[in-house]
N, C-alpha and C positions, 0 to 999 in steps of 0.2 A: 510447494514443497510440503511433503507429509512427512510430519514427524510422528506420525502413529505409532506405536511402540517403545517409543524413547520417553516415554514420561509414564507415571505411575510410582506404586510402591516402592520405597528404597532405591530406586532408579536418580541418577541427577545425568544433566546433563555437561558434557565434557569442555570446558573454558572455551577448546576452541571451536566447538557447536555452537555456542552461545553466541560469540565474537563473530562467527559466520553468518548466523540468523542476523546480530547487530547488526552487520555493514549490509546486506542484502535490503533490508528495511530500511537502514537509512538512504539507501541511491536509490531505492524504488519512490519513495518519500518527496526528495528530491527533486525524482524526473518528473511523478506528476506533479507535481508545482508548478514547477516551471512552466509543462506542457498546458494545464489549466489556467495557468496565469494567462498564458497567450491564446486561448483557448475560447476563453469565458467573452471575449471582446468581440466575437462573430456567431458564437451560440448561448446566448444569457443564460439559458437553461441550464448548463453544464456547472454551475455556482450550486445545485443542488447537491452535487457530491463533495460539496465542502464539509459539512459538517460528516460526513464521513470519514473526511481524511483530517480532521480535526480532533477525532477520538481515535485515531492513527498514531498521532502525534501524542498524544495522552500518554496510549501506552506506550509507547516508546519513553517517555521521559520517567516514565514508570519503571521504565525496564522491562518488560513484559513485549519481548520482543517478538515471540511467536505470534502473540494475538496482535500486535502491530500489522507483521507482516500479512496474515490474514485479511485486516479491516484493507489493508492498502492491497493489496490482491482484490479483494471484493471491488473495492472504486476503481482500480482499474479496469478490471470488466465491465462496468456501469460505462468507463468513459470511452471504450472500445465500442460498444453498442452503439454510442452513441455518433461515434466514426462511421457506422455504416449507417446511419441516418444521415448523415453529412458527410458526404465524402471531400470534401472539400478541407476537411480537416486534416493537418500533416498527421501523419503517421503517430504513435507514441512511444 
């Protein structure tokens, strides 16, 4: 999601932009968890994208939902890659 344009000078953004970014991050957040949780037990490797989605959670409890959802995007891709090394891994 690009919010290019929407932030800047005198610009805020509208409660329910905000509330949208919130909930989007939180189930993205969520899903990889969960999906890493069961994940990490057949590819140990996959434990390195923890501390990425550790500064995820950061900002989120920051409230800095965009850059949440960013870092969890980012580890997403990481653990998608890592899907196609392993295909053996369910889906995310």
């Amino acid at each position: 999601m690009s919010t290019a344009g929407l932030t800047g000078a005198g610009v805020t953004h509208a409660p329910e932009f905000r509330g949208l970014v919130q909930g989007a991050c939180a189930g993205l957040l969520r899903r990889l968890h969960r999906w890493l949780r069961r994940a990490v037990v057949d590819v140990p490797e996959l434990a390195d994208v923890v501390p990425v989605l550790q500064q995820s959670v950061r900002l989120y409890r920051a409230g800095q939902y965009e850059a949440c959802l960013a870092q969890a995007m980012a580890a997403g891709r990481k653990l998608e890659a890592s899907r196609a090394a392993h295909p053996a891994l369910p889906p995310l």
